[in-house]
TIVO-2410 file (N, C-alpha, C; in nm, 3 decimals):
# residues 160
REC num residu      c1      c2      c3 atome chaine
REC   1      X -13.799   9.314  -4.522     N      A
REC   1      X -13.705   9.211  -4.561    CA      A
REC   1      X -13.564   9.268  -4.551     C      A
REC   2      X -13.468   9.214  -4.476     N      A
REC   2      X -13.363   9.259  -4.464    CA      A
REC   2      X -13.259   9.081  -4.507     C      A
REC   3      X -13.133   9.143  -4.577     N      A
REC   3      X -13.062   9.030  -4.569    CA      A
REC   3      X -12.924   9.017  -4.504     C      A
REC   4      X -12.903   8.927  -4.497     N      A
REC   4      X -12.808   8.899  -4.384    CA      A
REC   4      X -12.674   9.022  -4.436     C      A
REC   5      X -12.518   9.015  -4.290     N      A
REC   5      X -12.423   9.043  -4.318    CA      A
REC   5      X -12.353   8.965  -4.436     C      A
REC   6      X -12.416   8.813  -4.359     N      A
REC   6      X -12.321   8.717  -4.461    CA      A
REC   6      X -12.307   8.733  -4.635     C      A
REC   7      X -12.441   8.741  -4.681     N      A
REC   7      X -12.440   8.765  -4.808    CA      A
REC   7      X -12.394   8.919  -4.846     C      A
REC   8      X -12.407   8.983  -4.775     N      A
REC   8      X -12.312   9.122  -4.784    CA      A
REC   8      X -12.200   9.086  -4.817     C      A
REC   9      X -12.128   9.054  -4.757     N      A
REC   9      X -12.004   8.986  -4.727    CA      A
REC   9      X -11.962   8.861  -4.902     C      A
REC  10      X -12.013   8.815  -4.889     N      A
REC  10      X -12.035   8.713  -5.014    CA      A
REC  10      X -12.055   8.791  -5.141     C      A
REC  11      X -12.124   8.854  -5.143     N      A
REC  11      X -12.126   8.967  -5.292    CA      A
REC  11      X -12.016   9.048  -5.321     C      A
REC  12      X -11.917   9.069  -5.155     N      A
REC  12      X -11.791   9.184  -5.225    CA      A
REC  12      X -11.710   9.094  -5.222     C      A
REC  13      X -11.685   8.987  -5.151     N      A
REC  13      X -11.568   8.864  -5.188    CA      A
REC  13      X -11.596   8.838  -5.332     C      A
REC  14      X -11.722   8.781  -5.406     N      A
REC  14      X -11.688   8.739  -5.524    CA      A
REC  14      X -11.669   8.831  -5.634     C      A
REC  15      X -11.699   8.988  -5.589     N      A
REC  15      X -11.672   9.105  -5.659    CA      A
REC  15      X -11.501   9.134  -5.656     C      A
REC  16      X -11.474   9.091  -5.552     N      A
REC  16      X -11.323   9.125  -5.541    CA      A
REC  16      X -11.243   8.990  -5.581     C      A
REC  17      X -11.302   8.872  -5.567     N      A
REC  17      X -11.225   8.776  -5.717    CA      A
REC  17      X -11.261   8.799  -5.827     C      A
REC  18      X -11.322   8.853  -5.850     N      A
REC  18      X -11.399   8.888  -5.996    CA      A
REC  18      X -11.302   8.990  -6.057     C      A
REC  19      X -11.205   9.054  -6.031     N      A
REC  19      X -11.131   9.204  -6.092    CA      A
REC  19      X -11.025   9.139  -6.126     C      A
REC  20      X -11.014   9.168  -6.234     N      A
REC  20      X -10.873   9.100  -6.296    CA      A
REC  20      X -10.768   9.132  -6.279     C      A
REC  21      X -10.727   9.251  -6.231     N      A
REC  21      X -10.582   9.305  -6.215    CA      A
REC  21      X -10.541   9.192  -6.092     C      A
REC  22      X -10.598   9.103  -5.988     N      A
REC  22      X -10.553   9.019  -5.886    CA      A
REC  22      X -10.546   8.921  -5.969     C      A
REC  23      X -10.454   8.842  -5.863     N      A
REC  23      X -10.417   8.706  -5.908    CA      A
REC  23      X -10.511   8.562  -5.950     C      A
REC  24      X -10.552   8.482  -6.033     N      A
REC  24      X -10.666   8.374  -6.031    CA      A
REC  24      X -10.688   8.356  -5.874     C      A
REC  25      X -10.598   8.317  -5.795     N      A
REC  25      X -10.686   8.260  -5.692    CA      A
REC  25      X -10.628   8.396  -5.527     C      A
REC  26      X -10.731   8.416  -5.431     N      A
REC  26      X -10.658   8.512  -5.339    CA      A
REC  26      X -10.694   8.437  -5.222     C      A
REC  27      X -10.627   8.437  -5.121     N      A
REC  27      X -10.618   8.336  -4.970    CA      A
REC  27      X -10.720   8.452  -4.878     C      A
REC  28      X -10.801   8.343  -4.818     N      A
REC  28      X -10.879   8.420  -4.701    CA      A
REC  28      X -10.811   8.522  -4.608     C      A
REC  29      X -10.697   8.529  -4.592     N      A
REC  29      X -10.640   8.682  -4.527    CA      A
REC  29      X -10.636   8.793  -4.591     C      A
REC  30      X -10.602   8.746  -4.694     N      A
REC  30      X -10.624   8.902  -4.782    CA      A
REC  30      X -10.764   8.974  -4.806     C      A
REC  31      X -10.869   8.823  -4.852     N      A
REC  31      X -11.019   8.844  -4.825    CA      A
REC  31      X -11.071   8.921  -4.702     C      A
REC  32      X -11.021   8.858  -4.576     N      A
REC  32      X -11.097   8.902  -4.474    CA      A
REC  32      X -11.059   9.051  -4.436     C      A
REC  33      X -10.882   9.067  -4.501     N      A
REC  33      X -10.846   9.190  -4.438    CA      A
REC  33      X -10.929   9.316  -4.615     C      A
REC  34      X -10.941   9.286  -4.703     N      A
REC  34      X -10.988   9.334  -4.783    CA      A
REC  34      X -11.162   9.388  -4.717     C      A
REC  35      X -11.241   9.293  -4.677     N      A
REC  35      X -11.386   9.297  -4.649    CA      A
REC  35      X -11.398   9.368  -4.470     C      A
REC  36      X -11.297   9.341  -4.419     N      A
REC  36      X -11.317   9.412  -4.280    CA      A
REC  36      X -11.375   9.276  -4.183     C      A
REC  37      X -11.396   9.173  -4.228     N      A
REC  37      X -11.435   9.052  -4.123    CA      A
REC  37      X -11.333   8.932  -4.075     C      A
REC  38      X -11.368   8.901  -3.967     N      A
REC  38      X -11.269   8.778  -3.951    CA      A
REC  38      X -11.262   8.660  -4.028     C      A
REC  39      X -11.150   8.574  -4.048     N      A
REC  39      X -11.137   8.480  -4.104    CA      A
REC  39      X -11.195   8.356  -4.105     C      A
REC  40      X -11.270   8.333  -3.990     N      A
REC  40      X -11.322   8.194  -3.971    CA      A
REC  40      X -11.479   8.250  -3.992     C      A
REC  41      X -11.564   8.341  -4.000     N      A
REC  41      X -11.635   8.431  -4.051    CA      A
REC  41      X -11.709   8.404  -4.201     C      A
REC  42      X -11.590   8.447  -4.246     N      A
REC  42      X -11.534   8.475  -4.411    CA      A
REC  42      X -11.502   8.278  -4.493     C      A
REC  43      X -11.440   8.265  -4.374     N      A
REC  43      X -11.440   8.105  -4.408    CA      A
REC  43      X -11.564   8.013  -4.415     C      A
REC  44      X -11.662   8.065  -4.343     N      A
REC  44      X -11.767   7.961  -4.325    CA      A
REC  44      X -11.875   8.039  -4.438     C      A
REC  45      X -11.870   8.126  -4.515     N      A
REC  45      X -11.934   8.172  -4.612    CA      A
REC  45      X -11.904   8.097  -4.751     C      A
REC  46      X -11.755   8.104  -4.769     N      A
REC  46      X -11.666   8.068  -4.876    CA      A
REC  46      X -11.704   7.953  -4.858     C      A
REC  47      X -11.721   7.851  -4.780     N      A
REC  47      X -11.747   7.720  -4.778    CA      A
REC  47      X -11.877   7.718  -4.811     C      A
REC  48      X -11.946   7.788  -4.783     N      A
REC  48      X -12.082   7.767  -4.852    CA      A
REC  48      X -12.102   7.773  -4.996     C      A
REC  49      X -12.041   7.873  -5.072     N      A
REC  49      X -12.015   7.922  -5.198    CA      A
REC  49      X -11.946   7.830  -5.242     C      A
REC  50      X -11.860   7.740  -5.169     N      A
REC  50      X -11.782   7.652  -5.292    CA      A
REC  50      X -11.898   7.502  -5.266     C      A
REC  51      X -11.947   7.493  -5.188     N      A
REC  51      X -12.044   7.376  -5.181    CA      A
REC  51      X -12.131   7.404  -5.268     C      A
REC  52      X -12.186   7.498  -5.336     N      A
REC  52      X -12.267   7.540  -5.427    CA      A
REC  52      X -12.220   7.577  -5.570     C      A
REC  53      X -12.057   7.558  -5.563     N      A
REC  53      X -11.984   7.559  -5.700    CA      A
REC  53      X -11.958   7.707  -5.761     C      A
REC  54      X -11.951   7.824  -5.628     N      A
REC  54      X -12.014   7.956  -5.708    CA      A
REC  54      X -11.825   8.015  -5.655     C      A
REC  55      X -11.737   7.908  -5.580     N      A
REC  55      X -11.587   7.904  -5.584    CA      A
REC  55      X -11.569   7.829  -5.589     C      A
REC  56      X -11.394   7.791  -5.607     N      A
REC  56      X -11.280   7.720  -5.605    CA      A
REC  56      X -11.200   7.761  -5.499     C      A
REC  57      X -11.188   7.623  -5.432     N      A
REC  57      X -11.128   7.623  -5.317    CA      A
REC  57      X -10.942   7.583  -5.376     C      A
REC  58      X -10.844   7.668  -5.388     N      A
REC  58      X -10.723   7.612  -5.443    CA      A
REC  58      X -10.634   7.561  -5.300     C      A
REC  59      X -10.588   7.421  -5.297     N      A
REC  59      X -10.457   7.404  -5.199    CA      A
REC  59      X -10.354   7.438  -5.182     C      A
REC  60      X -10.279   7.482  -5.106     N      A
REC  60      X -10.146   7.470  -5.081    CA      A
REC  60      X -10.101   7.584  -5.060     C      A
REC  61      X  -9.989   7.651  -5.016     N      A
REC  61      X  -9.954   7.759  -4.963    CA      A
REC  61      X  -9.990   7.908  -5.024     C      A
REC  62      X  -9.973   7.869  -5.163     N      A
REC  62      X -10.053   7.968  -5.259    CA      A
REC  62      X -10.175   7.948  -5.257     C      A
REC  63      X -10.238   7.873  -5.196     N      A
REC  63      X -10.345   7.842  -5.228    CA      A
REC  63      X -10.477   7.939  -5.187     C      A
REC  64      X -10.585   7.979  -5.231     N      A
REC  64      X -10.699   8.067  -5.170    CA      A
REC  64      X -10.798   8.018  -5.271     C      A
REC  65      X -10.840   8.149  -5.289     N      A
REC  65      X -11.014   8.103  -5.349    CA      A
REC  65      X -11.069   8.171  -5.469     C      A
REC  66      X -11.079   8.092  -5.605     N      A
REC  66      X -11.120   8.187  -5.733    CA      A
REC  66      X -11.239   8.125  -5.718     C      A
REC  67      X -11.320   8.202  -5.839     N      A
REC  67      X -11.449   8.152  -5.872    CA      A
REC  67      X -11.449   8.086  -5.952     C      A
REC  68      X -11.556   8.020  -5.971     N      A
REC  68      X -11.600   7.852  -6.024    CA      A
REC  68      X -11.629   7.841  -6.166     C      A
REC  69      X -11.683   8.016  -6.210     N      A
REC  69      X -11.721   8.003  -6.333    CA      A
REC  69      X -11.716   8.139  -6.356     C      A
REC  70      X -11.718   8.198  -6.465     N      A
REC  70      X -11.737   8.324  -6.503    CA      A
REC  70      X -11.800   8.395  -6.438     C      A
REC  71      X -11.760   8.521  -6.404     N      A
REC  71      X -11.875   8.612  -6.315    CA      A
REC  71      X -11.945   8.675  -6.341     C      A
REC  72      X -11.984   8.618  -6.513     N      A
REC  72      X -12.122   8.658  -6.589    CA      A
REC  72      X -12.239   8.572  -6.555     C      A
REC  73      X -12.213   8.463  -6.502     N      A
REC  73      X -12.294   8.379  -6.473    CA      A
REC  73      X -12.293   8.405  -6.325     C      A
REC  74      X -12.265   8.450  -6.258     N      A
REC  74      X -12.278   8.449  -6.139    CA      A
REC  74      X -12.404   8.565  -6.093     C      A
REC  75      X -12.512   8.487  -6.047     N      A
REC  75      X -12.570   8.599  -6.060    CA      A
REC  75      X -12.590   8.664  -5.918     C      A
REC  76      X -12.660   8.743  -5.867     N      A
REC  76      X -12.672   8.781  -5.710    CA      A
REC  76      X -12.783   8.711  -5.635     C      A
REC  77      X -12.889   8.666  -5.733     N      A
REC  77      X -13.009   8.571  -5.685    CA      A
REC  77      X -12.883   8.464  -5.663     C      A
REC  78      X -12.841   8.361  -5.708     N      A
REC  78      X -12.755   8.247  -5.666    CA      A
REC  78      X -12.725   8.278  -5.582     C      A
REC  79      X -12.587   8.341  -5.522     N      A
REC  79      X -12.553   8.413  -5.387    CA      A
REC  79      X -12.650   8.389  -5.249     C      A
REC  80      X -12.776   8.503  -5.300     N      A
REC  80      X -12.826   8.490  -5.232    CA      A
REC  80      X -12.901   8.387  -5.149     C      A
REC  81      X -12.931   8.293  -5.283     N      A
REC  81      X -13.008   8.156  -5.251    CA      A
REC  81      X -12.904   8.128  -5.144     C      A
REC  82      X -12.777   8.104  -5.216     N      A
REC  82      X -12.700   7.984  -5.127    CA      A
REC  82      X -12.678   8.018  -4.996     C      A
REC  83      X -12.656   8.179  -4.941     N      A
REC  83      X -12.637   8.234  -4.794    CA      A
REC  83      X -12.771   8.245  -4.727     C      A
REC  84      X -12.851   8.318  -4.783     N      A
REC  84      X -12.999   8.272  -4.738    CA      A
REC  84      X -13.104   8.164  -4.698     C      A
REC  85      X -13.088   8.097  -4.841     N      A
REC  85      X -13.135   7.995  -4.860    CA      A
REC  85      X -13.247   8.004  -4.950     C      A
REC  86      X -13.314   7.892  -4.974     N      A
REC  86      X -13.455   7.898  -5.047    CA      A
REC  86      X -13.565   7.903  -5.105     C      A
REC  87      X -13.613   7.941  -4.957     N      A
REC  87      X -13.714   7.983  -4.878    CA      A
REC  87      X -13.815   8.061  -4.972     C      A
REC  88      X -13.934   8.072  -4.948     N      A
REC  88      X -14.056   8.175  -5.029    CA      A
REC  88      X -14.004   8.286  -4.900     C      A
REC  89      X -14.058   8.378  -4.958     N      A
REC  89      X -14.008   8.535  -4.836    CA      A
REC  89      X -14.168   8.555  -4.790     C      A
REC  90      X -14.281   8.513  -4.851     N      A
REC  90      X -14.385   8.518  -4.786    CA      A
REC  90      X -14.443   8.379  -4.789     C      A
REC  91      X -14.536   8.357  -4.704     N      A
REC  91      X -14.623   8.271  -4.696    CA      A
REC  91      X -14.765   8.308  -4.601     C      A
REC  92      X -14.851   8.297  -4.668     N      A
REC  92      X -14.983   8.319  -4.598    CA      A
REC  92      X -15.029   8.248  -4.469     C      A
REC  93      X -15.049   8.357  -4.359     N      A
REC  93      X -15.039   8.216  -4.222    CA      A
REC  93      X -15.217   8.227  -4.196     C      A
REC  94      X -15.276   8.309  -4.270     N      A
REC  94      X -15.395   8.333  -4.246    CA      A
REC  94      X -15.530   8.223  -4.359     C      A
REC  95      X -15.470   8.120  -4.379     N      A
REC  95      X -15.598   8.010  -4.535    CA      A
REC  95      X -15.699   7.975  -4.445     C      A
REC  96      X -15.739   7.959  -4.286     N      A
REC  96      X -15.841   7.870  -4.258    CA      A
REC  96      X -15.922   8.001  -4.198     C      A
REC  97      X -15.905   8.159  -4.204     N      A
REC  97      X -16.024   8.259  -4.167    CA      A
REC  97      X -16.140   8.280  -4.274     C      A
REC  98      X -16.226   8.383  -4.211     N      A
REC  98      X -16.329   8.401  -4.254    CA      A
REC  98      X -16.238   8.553  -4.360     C      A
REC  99      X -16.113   8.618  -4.327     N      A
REC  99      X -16.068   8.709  -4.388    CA      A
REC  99      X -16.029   8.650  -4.484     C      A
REC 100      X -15.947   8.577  -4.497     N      A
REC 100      X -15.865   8.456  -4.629    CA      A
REC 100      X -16.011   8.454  -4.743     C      A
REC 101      X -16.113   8.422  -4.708     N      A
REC 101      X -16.196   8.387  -4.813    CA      A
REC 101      X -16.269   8.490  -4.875     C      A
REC 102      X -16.247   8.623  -4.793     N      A
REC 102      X -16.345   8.710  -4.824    CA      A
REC 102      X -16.219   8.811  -4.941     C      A
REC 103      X -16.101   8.735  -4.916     N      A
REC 103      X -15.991   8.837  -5.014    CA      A
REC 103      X -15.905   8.730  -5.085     C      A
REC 104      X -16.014   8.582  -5.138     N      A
REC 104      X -16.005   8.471  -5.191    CA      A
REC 104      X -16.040   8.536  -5.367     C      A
REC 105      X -15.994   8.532  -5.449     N      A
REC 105      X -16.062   8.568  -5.600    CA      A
REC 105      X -16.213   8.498  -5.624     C      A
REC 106      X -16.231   8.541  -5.665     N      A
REC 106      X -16.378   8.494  -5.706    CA      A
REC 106      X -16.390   8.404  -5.794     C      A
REC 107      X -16.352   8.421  -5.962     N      A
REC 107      X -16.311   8.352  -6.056    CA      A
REC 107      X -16.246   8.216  -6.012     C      A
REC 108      X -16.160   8.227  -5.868     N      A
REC 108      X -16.082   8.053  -5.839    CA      A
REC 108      X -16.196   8.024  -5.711     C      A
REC 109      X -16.261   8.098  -5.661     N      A
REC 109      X -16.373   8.014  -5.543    CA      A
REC 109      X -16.433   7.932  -5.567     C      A
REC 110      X -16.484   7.929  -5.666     N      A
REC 110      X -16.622   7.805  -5.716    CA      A
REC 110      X -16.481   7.676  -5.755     C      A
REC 111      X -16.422   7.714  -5.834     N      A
REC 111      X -16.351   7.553  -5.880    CA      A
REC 111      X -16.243   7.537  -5.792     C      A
REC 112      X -16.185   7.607  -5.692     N      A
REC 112      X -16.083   7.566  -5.578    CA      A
REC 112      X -16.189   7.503  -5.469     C      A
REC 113      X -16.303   7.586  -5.417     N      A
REC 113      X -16.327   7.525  -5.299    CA      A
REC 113      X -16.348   7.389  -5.240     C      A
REC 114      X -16.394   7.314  -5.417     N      A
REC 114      X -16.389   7.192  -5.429    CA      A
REC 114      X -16.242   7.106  -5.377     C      A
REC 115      X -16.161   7.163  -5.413     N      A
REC 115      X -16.002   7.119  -5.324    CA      A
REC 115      X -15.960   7.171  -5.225     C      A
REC 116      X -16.053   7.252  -5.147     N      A
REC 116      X -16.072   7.308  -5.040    CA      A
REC 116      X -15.967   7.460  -5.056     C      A
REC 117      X -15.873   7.501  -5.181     N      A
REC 117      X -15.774   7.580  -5.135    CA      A
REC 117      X -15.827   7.706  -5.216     C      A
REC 118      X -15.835   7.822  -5.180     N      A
REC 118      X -15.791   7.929  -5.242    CA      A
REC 118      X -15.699   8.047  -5.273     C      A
REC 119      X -15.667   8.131  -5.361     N      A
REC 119      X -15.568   8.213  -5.362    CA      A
REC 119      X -15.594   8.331  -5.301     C      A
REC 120      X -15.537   8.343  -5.187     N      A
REC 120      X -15.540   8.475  -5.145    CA      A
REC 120      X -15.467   8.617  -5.189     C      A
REC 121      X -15.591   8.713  -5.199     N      A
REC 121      X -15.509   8.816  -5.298    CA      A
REC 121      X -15.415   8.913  -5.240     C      A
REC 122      X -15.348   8.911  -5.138     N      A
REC 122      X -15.238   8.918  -5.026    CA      A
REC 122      X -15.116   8.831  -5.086     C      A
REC 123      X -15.122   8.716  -5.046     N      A
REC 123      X -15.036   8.615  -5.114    CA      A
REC 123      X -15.003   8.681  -5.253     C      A
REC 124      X -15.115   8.688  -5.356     N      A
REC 124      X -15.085   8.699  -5.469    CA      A
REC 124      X -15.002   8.811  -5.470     C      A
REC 125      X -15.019   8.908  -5.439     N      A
REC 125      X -14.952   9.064  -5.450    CA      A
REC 125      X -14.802   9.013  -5.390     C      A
REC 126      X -14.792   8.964  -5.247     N      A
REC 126      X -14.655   8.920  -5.236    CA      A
REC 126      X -14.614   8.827  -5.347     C      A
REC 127      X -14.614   8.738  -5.357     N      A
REC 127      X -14.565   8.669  -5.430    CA      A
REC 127      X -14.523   8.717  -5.601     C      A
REC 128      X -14.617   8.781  -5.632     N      A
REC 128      X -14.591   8.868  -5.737    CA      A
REC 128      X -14.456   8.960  -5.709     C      A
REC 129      X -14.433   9.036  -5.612     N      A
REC 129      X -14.338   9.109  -5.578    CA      A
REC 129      X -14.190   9.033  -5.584     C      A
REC 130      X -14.218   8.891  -5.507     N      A
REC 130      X -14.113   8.822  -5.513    CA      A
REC 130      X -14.063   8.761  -5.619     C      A
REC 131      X -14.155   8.713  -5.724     N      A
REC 131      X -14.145   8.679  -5.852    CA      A
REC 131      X -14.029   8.852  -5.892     C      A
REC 132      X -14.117   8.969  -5.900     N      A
REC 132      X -13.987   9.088  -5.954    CA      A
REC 132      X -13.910   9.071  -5.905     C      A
REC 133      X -13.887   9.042  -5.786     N      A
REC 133      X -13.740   9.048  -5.714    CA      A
REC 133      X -13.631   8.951  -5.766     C      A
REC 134      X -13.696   8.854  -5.798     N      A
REC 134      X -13.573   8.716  -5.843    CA      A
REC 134      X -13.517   8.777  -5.979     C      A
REC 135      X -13.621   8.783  -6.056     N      A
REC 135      X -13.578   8.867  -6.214    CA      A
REC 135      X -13.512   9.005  -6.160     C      A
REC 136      X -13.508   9.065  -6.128     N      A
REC 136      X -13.394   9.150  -6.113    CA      A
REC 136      X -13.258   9.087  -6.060     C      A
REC 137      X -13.284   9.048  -5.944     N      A
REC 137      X -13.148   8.969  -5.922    CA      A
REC 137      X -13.086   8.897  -6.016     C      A
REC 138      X -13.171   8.823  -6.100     N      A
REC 138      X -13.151   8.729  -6.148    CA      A
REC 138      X -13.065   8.760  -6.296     C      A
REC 139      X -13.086   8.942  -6.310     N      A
REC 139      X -13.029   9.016  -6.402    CA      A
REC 139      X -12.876   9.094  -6.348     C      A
REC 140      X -12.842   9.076  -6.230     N      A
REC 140      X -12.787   9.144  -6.184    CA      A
REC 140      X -12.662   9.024  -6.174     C      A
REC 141      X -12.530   9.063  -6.204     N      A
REC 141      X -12.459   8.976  -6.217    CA      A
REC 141      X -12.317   9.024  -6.125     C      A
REC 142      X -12.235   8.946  -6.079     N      A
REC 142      X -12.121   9.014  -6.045    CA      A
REC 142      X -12.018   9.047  -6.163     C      A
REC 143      X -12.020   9.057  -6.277     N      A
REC 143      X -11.958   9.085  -6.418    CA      A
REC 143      X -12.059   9.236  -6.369     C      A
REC 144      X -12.128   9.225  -6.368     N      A
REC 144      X -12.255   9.384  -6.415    CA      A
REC 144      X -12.222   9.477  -6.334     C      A
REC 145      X -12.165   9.441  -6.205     N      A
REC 145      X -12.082   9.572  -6.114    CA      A
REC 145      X -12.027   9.565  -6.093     C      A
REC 146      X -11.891   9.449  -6.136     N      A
REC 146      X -11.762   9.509  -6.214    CA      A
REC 146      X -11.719   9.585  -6.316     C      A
REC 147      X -11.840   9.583  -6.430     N      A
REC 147      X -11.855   9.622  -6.558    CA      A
REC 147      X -11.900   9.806  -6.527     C      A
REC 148      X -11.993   9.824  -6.454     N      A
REC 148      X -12.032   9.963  -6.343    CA      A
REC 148      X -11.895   9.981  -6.328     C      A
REC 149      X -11.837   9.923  -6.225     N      A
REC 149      X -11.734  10.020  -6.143    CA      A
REC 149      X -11.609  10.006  -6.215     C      A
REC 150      X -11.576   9.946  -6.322     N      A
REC 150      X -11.482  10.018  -6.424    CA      A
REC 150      X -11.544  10.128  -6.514     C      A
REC 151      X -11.639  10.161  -6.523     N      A
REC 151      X -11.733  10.268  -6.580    CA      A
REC 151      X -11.723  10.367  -6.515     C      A
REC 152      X -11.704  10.341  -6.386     N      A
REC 152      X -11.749  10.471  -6.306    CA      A
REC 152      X -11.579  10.568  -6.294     C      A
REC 153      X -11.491  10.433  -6.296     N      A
REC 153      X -11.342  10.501  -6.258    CA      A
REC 153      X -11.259  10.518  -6.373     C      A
REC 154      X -11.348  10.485  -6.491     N      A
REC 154      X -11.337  10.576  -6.588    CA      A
REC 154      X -11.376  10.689  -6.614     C      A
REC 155      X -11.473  10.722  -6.580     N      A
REC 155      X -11.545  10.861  -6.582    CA      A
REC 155      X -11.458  10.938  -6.521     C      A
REC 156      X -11.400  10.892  -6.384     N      A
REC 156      X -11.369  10.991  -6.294    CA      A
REC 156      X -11.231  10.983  -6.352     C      A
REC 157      X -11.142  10.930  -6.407     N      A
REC 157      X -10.996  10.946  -6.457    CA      A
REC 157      X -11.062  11.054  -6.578     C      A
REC 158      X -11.126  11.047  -6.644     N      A
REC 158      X -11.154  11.139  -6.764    CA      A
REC 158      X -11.203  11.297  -6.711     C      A
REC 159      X -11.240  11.299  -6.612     N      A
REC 159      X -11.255  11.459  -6.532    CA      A
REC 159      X -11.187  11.491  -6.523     C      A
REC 160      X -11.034  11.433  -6.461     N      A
REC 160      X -10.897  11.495  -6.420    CA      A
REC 160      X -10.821  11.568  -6.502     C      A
***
C-alpha cells in the first residue's frame, strides 16, 4: 500500500496552516513555494480539502487558504479519505473457489452458506489490519505533529 504524492502534499500544507506564528490565512504561492510543488498542483488538492470543509478558501488579494476547523480535529484519516478516497484497501477477488471455502470459518459455514456468502479468513486478517490502520490515523491529528515538532525544537533550543 503506498499513498499518493498528493496527500503527502496535503498533510504538510495543513501542517503549515496549522503553526501559529503565520498569518490566519496563506496564498497558494507561498504554499507551493513552501512544499516544493507547482501551483495548479497544490491548487487542485486545496480544492479538494475545501470541498470537504478540511479549508477555507479566503478572497481577494490577501486572500489564501486557512483551515476550516481546529487542527485538533483534523485528523490524517480525513485527509486521507478526501485525497484518496474511500475505498476498502482490500477486497477479496477470490468468494466463488474451492480455496475461498476451504479458508471460509467454520463456525459461519453452516449458517452463511444458506445466503450463499462466507468470511474468508484472508479478508478477515486484512480487514482487521485496516480496521488498525483507521484508529491510528484516526488518532493522529495535525495539532499532534505540531504539538511533536514544537517538542522537538524545544529540546533542541534547550541543548544549546
Amino acid at each position: 500500500m503506498q499513498f499518493s504524492k498528493s496527500t503527502d502534499y496535503a498533510l504538510h500544507a495543513l501542517i503549515h496552516l496549522g503553526q501559529s506564528e503565520h498569518p490566519n490565512n496563506i496564498g497558494i504561492k507561498e504554499l507551493s513555494a513552501t512544499l516544493g510543488v507547482s501551483e495548479s498542483y497544490l491548487s487542485k488538492i486545496m480544492s479538494k480539502l475545501r470541498q470537504d470543509g478540511i479549508v477555507r478558501a479566503v478572497p481577494g488579494v490577501n486572500g489564501g487558504y486557512e483551515l476550516a476547523r481546529p487542527a485538533e480535529q483534523i485528523t490524517f484519516l480525513d485527509v486521507i479519505q478526501v485525497i484518496e478516497g474511500r475505498q476498502q484497501l482490500f477486497e477479496c477477488s477470490n468468494s466463488n473457489s474451492r480455496q475461498h471455502l476451504l479458508l471460509a470459518e467454520e463456525g459461519t459455514v453452516r449458517d452463511q452458506k444458506r445466503q450463499g456468502k462466507c468470511e474468508c479468513l484472508v479478508a478477515k486478517v486484512m480487514n482487521g489490519a485496516e480496521q488498525h490502520l483507521h484508529q491510528y490515523l484516526r488518532e493522529r491529528t495535525i495539532q499532534s505533529v505540531l504539538d511533536e515538532a514544537f517538542k522537538r525544537c524545544d529540546y533542541e533550543a534547550d541543548k544549546k
